[in-house]
C-alpha positions as CSV (number, residue, x, y, z in Angstrom):
1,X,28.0,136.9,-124.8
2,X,26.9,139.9,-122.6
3,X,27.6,142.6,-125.7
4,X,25.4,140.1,-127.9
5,X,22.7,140.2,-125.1
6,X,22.7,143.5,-124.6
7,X,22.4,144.6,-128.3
8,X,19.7,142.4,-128.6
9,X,17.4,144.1,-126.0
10,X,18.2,147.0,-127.3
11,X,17.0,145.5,-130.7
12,X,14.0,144.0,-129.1
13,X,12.7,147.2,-127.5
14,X,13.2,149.9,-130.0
15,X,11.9,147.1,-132.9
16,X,8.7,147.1,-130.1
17,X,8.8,151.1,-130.5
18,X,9.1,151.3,-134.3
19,X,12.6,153.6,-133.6
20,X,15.9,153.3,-135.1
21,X,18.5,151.9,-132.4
22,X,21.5,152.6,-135.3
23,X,20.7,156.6,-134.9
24,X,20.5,156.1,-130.8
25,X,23.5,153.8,-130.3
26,X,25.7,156.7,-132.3
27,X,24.9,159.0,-128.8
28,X,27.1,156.5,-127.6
29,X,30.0,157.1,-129.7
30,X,31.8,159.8,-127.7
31,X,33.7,157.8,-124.9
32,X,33.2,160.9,-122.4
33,X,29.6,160.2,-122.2
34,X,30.3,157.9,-118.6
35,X,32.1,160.6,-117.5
36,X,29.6,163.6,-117.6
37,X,27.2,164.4,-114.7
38,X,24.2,165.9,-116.9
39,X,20.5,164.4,-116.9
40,X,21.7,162.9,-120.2
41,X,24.8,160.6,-119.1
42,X,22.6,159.3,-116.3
43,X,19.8,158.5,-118.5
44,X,22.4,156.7,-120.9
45,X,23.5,155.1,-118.1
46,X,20.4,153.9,-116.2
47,X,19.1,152.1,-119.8
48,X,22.4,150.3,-120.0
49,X,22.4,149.2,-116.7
50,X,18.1,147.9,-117.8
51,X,19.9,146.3,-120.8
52,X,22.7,144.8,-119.0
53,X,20.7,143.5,-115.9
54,X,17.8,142.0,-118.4
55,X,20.8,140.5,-120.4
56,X,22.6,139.2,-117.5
57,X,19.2,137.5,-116.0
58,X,18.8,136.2,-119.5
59,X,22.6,134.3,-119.7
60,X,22.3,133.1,-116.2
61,X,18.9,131.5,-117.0
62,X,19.8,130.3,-120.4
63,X,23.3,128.7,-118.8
64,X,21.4,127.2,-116.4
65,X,19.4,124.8,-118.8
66,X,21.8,124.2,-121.0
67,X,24.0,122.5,-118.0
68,X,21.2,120.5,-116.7
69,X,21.4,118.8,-120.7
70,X,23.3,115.3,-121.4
71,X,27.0,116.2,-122.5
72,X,27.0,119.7,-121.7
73,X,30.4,120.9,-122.4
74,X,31.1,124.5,-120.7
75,X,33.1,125.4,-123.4
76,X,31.5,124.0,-126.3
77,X,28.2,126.4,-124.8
78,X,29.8,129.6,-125.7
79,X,30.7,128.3,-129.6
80,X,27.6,126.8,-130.1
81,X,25.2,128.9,-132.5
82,X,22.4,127.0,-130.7
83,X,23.5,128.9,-127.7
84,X,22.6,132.5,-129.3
85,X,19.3,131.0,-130.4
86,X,18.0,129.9,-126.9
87,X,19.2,133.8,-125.6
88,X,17.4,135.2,-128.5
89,X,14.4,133.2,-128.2
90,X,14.4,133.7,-124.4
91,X,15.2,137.4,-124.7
92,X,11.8,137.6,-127.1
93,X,9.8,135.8,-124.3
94,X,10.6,138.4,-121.5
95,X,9.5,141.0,-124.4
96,X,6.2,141.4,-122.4
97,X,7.6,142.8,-119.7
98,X,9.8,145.5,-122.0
99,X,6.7,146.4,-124.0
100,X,5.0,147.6,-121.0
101,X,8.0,149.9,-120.1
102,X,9.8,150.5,-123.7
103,X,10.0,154.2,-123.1
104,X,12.1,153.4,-120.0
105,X,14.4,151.3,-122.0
106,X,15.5,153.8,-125.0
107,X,18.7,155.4,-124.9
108,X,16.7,158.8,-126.7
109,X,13.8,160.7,-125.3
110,X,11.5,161.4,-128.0
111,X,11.2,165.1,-128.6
């Protein structure tokens, strides 16, 4: 659930930005990138951290209603495709408060 989330902030913000996430995300693709202490591994990792905080907020929120509904089954939440619906629909609603900070949220600088 959290790699869903995640990926679809990332969606969210560089769909706001008119940029391609698919050339981005490939920055990602050498594993050493955590390991490195450059201004680049720390940017990486501070919009990841944006992305996973937003996305965790988002599953915690989303749970959260879905338990207060008649026959919630823990389980049965996680397999549902309903369940990826209400975290994309309430990912789009806090796209507000991405838009006014997109730049901060791209894994690329623009040259």
């Amino acid at each position: 659930m959290i790699f869903f989330a995640v990926g679809k902030s990332l969606r969210i913000v560089y769909q706001q930005l008119g940029r391609d996430l698919k050339q981005d995300i490939s920055k990602l693709s050498n594993p050493q990138w955590l390991e490195s202490k450059d201004s680049k591994a720390e940017h990486f990792t501070t919009v990841i951290g944006q992305h996973f905080e937003l996305s965790v907020r988002t599953l915690k929120k989303v749970y959260e209603q879905a338990k207060k509904e008649a026959g919630f089954v823990h389980r049965n939440w996680f397999r549902d495709q309903a369940t990826l619906n209400s975290i994309d629909k309430e990912l789009e609603s806090v796209s507000m408060f991405t838009k006014k900070m997109s730049q901060d949220y791209v894994l690329a600088k623009e040259k």
